[in-house]
DRENTIMAR-861465 format. One record per residue: x negated, y negated, z of N, C-alpha, C in turn; chain; residue in one letter. Coordinates in steps of 0.2 Angstrom, whole numbers, plus 5000, padded with zeros to 4 digits. Atoms other than C-alpha are relative to their C-alpha. Example, Ala and Ser with C-alpha at 12.3 -4.5 7.8 and 13.67 -1.06 7.14 Angstrom:
BEGIN
@n_X 4996 | n_Y 5006 | n_Z 5000 | ca_X 4938 | ca_Y 5022 | ca_Z 5039 | c_X 4996 | c_Y 4994 | c_Z 5000 | chaine A | residu A
@n_X 5004 | n_Y 5006 | n_Z 4999 | ca_X 4932 | ca_Y 5005 | ca_Z 5036 | c_X 5004 | c_Y 4995 | c_Z 5003 | chaine A | residu S
END
This chain:
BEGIN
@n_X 4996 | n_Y 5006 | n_Z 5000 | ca_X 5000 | ca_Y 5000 | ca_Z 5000 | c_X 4996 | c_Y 4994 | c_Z 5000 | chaine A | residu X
@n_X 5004 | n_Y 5006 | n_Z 5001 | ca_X 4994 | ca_Y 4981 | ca_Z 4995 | c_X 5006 | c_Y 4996 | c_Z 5000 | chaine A | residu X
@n_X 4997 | n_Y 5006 | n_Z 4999 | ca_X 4999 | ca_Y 4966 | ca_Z 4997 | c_X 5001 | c_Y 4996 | c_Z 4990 | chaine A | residu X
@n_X 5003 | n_Y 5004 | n_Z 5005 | ca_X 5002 | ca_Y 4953 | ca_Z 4981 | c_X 4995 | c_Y 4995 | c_Z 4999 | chaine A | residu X
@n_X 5007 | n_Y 5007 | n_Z 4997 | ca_X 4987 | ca_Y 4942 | ca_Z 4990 | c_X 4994 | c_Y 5002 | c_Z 5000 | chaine A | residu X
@n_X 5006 | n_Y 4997 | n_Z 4999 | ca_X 4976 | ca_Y 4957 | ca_Z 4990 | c_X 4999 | c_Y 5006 | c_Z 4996 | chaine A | residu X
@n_X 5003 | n_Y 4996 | n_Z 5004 | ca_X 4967 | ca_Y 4967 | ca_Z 4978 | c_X 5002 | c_Y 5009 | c_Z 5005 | chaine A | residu X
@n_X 4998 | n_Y 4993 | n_Z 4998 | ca_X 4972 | ca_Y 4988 | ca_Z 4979 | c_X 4994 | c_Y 5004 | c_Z 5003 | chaine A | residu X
@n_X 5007 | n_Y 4994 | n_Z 4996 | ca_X 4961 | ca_Y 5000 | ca_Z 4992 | c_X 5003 | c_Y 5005 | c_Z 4999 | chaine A | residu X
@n_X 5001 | n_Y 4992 | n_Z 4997 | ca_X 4960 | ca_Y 5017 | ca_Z 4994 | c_X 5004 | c_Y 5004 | c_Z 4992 | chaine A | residu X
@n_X 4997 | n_Y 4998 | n_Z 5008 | ca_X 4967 | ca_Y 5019 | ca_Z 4973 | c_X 4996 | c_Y 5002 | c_Z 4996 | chaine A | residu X
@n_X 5005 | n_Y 4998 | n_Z 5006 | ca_X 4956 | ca_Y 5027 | ca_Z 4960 | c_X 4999 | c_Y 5000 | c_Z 4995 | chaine A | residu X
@n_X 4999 | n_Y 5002 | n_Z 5007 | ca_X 4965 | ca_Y 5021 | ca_Z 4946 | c_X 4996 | c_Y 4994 | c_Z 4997 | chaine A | residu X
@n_X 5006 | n_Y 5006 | n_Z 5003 | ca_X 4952 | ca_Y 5006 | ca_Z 4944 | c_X 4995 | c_Y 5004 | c_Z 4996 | chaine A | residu X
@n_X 5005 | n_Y 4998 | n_Z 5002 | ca_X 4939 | ca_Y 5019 | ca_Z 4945 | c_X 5000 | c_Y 5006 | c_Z 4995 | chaine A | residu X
@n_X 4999 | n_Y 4997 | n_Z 5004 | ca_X 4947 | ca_Y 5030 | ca_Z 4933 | c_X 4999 | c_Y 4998 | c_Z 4993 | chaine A | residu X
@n_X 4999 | n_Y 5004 | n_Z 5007 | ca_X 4949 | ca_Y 5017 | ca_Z 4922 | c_X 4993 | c_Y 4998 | c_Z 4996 | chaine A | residu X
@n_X 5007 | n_Y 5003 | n_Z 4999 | ca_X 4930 | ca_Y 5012 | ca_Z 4923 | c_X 4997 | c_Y 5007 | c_Z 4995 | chaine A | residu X
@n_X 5002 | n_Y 4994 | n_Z 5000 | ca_X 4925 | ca_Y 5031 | ca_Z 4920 | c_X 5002 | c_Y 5000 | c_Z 4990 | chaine A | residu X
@n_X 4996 | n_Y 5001 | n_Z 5008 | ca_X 4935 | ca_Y 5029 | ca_Z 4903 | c_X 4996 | c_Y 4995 | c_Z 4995 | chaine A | residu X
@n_X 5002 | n_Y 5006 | n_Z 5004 | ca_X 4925 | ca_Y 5013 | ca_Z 4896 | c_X 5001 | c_Y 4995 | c_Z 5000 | chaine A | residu X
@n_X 4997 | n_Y 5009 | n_Z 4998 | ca_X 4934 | ca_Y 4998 | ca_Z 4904 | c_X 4997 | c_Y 4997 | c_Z 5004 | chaine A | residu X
@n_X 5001 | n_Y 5001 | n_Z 4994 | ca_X 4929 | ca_Y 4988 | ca_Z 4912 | c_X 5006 | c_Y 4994 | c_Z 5004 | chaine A | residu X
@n_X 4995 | n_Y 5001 | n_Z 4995 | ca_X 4940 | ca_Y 4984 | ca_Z 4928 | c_X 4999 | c_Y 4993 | c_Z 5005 | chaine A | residu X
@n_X 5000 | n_Y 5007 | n_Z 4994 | ca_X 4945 | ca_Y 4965 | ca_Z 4937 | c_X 5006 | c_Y 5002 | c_Z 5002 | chaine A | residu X
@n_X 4994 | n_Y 5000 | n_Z 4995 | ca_X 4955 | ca_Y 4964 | ca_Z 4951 | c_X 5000 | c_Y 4994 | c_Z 5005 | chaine A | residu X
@n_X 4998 | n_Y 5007 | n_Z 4996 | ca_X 4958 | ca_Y 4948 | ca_Z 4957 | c_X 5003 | c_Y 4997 | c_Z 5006 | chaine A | residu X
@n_X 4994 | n_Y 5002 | n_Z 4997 | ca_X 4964 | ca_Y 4940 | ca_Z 4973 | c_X 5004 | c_Y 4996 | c_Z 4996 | chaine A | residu X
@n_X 4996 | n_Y 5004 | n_Z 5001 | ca_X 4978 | ca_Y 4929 | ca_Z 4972 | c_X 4999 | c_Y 4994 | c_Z 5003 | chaine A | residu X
@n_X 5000 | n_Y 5005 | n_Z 4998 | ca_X 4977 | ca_Y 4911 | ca_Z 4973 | c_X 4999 | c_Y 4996 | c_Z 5006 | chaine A | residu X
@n_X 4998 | n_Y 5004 | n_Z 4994 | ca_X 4972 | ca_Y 4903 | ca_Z 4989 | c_X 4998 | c_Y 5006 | c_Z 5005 | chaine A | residu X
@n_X 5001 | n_Y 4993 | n_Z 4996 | ca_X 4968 | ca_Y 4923 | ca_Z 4997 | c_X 4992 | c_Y 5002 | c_Z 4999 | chaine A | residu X
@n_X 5004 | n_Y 4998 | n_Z 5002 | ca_X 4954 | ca_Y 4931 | ca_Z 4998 | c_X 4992 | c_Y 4995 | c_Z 5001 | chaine A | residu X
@n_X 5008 | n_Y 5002 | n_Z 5001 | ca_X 4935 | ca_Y 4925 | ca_Z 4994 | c_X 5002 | c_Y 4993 | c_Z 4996 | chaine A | residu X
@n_X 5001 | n_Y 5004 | n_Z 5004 | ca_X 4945 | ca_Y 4913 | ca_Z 4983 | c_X 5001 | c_Y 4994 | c_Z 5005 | chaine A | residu X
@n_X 5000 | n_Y 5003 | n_Z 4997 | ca_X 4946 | ca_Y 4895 | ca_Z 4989 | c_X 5002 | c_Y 4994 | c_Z 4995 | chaine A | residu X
@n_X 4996 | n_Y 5007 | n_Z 5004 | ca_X 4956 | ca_Y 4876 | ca_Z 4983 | c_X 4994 | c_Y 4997 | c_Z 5002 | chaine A | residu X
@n_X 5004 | n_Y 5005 | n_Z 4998 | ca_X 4943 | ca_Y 4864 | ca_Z 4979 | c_X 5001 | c_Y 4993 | c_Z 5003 | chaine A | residu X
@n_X 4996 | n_Y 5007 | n_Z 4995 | ca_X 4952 | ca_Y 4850 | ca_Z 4987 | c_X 5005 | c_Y 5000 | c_Z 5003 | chaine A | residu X
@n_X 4995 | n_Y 5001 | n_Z 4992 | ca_X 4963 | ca_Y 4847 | ca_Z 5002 | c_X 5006 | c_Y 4998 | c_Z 4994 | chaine A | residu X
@n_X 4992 | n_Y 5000 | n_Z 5000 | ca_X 4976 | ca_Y 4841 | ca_Z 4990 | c_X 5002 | c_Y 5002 | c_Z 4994 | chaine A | residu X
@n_X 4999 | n_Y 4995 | n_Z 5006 | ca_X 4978 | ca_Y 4854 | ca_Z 4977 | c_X 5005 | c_Y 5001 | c_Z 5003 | chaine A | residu X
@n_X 4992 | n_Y 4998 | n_Z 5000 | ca_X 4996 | ca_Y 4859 | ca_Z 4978 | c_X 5000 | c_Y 5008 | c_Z 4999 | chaine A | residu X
@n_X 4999 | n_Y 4991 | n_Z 4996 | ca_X 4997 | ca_Y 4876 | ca_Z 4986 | c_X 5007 | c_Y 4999 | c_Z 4995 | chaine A | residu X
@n_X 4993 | n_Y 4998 | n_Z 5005 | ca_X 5010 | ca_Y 4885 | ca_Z 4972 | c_X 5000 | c_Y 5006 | c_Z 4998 | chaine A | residu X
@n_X 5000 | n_Y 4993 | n_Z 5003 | ca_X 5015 | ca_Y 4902 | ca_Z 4971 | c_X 5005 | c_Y 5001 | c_Z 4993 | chaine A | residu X
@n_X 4994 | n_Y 5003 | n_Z 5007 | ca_X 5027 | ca_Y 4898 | ca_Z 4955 | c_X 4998 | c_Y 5004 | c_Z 4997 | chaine A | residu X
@n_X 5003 | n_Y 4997 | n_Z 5004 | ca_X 5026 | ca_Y 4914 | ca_Z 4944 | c_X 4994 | c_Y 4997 | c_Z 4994 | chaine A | residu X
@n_X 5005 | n_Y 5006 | n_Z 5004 | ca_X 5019 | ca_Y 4902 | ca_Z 4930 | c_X 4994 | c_Y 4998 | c_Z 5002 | chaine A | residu X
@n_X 5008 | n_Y 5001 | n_Z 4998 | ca_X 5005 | ca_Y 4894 | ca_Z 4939 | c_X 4996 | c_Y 5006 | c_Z 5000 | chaine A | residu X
@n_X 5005 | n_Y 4992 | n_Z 4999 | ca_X 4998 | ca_Y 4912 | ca_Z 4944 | c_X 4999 | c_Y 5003 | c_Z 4993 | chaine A | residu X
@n_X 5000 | n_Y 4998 | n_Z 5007 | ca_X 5000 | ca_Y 4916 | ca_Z 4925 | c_X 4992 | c_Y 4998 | c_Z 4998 | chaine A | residu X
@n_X 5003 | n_Y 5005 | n_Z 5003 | ca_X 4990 | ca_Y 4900 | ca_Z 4920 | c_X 4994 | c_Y 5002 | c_Z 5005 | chaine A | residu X
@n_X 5007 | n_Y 4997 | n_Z 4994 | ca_X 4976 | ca_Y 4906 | ca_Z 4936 | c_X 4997 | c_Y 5007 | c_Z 4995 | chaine A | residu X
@n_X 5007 | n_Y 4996 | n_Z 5003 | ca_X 4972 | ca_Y 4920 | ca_Z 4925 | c_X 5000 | c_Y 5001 | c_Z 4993 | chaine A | residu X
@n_X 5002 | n_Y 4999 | n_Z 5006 | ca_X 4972 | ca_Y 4914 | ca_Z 4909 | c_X 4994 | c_Y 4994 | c_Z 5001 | chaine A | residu X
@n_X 5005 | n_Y 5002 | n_Z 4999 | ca_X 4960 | ca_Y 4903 | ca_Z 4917 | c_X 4995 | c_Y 5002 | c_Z 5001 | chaine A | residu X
@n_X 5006 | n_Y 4995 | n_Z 5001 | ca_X 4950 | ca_Y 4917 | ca_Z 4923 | c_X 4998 | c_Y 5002 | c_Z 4997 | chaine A | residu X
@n_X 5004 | n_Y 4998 | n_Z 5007 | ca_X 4949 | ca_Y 4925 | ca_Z 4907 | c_X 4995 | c_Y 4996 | c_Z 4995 | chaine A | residu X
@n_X 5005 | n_Y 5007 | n_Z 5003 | ca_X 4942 | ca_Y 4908 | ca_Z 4900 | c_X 4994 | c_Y 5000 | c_Z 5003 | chaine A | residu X
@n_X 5005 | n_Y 5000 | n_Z 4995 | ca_X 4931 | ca_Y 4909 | ca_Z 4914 | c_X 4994 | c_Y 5004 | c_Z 5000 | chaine A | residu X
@n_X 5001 | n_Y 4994 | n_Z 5001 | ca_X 4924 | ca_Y 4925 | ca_Z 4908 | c_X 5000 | c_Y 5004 | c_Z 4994 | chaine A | residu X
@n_X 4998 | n_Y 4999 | n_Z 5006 | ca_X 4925 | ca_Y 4922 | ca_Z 4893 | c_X 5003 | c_Y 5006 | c_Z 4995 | chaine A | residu X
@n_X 4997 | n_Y 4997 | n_Z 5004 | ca_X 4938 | ca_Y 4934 | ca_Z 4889 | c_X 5005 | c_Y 4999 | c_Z 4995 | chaine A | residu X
@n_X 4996 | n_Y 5003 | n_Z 5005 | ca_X 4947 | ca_Y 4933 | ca_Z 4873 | c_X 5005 | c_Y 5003 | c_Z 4999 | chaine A | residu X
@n_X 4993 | n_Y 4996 | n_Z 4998 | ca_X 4959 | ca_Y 4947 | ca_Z 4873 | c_X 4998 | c_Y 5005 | c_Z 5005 | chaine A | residu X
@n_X 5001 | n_Y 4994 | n_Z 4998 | ca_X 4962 | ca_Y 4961 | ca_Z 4882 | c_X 5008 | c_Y 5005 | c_Z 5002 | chaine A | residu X
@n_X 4994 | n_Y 4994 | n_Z 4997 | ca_X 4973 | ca_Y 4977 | ca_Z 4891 | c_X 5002 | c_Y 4994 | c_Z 5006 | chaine A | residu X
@n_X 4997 | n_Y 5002 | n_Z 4991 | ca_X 4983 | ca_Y 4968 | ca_Z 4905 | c_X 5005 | c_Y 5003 | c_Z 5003 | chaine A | residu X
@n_X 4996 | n_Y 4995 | n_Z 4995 | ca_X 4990 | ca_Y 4978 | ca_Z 4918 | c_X 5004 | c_Y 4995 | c_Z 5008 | chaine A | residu X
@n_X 5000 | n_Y 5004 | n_Z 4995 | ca_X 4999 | ca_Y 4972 | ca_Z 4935 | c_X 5004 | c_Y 5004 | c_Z 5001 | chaine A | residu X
@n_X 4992 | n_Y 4998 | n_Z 4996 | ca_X 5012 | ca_Y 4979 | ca_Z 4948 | c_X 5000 | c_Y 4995 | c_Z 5004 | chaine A | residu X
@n_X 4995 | n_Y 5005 | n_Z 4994 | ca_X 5024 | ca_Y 4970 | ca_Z 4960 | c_X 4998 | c_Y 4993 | c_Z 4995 | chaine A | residu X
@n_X 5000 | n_Y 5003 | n_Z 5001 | ca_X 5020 | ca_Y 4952 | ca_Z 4957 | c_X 4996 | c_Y 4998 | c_Z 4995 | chaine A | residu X
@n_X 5005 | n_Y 4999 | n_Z 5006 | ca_X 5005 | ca_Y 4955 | ca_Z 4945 | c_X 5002 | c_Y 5004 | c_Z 4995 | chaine A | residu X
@n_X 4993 | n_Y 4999 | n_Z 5005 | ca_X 5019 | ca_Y 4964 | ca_Z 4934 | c_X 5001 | c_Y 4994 | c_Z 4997 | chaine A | residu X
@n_X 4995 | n_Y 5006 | n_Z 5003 | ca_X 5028 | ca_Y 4948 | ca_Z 4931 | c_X 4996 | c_Y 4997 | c_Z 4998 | chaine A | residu X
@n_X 5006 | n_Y 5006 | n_Z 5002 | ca_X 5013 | ca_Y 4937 | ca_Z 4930 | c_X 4996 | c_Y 5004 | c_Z 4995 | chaine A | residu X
@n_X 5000 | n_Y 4998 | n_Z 5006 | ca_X 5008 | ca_Y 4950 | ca_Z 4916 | c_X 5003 | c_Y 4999 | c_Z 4996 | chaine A | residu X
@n_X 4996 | n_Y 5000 | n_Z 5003 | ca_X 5022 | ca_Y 4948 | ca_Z 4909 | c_X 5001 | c_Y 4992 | c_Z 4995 | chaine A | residu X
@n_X 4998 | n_Y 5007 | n_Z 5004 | ca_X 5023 | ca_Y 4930 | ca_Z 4907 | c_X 4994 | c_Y 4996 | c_Z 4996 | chaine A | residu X
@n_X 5008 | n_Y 5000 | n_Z 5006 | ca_X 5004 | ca_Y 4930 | ca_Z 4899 | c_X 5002 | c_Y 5001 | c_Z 4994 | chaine A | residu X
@n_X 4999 | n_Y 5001 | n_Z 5008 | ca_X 5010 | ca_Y 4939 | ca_Z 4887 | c_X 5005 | c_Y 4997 | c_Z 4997 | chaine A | residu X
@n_X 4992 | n_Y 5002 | n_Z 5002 | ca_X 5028 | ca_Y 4931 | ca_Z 4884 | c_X 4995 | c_Y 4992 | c_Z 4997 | chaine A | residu X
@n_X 5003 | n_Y 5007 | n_Z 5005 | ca_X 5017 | ca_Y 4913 | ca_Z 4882 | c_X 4994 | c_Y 5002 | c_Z 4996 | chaine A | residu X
@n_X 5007 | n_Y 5000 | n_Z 5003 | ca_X 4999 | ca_Y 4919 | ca_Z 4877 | c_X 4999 | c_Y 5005 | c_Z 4997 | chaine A | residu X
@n_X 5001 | n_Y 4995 | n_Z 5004 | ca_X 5003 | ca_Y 4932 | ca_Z 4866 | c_X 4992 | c_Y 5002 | c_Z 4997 | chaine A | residu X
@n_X 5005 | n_Y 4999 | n_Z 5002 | ca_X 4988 | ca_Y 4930 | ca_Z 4858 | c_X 4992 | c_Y 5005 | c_Z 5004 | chaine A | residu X
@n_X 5007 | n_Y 4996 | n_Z 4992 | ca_X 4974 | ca_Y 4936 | ca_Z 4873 | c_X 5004 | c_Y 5006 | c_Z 5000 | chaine A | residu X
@n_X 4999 | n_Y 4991 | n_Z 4996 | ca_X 4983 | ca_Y 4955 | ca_Z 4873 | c_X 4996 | c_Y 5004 | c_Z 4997 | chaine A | residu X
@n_X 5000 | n_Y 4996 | n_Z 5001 | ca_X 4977 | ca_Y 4969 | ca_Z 4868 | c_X 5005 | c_Y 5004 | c_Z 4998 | chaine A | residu X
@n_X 4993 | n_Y 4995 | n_Z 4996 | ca_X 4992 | ca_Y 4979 | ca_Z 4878 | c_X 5000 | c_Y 4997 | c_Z 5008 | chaine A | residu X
@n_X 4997 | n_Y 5001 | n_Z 4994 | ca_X 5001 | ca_Y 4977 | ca_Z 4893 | c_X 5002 | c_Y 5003 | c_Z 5002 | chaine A | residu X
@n_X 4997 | n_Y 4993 | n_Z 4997 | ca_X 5005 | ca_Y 4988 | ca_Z 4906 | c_X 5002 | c_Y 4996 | c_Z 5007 | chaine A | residu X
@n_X 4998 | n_Y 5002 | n_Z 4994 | ca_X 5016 | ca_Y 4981 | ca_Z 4920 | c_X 5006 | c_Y 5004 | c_Z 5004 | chaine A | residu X
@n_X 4994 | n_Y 4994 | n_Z 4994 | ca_X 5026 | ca_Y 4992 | ca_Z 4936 | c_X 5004 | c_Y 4994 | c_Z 5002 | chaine A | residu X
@n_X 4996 | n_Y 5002 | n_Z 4993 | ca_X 5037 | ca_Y 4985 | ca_Z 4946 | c_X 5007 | c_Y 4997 | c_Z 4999 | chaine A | residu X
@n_X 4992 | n_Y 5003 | n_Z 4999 | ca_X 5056 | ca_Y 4976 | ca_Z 4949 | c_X 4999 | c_Y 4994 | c_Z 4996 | chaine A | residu X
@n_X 4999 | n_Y 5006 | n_Z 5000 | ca_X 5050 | ca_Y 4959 | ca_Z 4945 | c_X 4997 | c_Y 4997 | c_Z 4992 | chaine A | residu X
@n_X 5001 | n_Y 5000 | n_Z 5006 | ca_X 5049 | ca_Y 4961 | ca_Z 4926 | c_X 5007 | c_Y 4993 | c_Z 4996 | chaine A | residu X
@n_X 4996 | n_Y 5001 | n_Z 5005 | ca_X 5055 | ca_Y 4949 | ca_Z 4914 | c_X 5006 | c_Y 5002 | c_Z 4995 | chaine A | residu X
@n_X 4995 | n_Y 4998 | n_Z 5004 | ca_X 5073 | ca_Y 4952 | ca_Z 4907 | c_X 5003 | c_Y 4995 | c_Z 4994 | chaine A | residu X
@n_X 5000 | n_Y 5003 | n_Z 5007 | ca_X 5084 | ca_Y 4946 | ca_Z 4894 | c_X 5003 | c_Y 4994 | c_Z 5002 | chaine A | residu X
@n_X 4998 | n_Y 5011 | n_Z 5000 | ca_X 5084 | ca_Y 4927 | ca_Z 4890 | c_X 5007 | c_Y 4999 | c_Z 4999 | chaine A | residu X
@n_X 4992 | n_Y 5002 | n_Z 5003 | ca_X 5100 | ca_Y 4928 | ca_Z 4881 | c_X 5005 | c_Y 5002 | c_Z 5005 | chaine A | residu X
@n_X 4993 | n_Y 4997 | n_Z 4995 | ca_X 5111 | ca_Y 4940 | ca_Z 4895 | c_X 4998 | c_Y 4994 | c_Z 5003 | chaine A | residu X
@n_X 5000 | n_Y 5004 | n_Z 4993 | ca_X 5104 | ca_Y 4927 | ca_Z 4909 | c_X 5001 | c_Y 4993 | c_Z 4997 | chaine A | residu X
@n_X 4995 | n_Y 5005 | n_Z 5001 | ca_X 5110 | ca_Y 4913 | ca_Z 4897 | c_X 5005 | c_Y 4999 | c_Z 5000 | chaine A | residu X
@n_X 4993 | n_Y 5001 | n_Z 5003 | ca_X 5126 | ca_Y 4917 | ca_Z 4891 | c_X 5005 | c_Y 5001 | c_Z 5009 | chaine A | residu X
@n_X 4996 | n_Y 5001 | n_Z 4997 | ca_X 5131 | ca_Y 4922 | ca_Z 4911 | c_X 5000 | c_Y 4994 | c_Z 5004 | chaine A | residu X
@n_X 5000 | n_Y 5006 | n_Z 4995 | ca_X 5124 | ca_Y 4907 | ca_Z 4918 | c_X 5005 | c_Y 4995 | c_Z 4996 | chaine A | residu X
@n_X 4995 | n_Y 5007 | n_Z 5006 | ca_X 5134 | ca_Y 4896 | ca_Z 4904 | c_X 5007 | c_Y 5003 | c_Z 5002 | chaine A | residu X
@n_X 4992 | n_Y 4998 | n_Z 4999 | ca_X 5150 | ca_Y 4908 | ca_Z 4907 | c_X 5004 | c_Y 5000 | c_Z 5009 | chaine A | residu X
@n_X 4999 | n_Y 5000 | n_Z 4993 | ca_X 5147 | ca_Y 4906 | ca_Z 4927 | c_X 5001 | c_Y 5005 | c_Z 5004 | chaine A | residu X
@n_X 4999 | n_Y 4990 | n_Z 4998 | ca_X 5146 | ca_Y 4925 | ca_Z 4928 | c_X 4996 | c_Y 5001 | c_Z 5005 | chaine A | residu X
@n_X 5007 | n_Y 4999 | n_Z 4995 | ca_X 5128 | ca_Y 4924 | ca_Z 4937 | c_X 5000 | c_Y 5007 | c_Z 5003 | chaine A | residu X
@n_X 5005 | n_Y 4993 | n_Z 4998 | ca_X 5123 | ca_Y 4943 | ca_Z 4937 | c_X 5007 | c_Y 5002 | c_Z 4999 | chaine A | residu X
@n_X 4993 | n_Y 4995 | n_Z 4996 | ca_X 5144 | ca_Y 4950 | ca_Z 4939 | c_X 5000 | c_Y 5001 | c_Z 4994 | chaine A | residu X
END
């Protein structure tokens, strides 16, 4: 069990992954970890979107152009929305979890029809 503020322990699926020819990042989450804001008035923002933009910065950072992206629980969704805006950087995506992106159109027409989820 993990947190979505803390990289996965005691899982071997990194090291499996590694074993195959990938090479494997596992990132804290913003503001957790080793990471740190460089200024006092950085605006603390857990907003799926920002944490998207956090690791299309990384990749930047790391000069990576594309790749495989993976995530569960909230690294699912923030996979999700990588690829839904910055199609370009995938390779493939692999995301687990509840908090997937669904359909634009169903969660238009019930919010317009004032149905909301019924």
């Amino acid at each position: 069990n993990w947190t979505p503020i803390t990289p996965p322990r005691g899982s071997n699926l990194h090291a499996e992954t590694q074993e195959k020819g990938y090479r494997v990042l596992i990132p804290y989450l913003r503001g957790y970890g080793t990471t740190r804001f460089l200024s006092e008035k950085t605006l603390r923002n857990g907003q799926q979107a920002a944490i998207a933009v956090d690791m299309i910065d990384f990749m930047d950072a790391l000069n990576i152009e594309r790749a495989i992206v993976g995530g569960y629980d909230w690294g699912g969704r923030t996979a999700n929305i990588m690829a839904a805006l910055w199609s370009e950087r995938f390779k493939a995506l692999v995301a687990v979890s509840g908090y997937l992106i669904g359909s634009q159109e169903a969660n238009r027409s019930r919010s317009l029809c004032g149905q909301h989820g019924r």
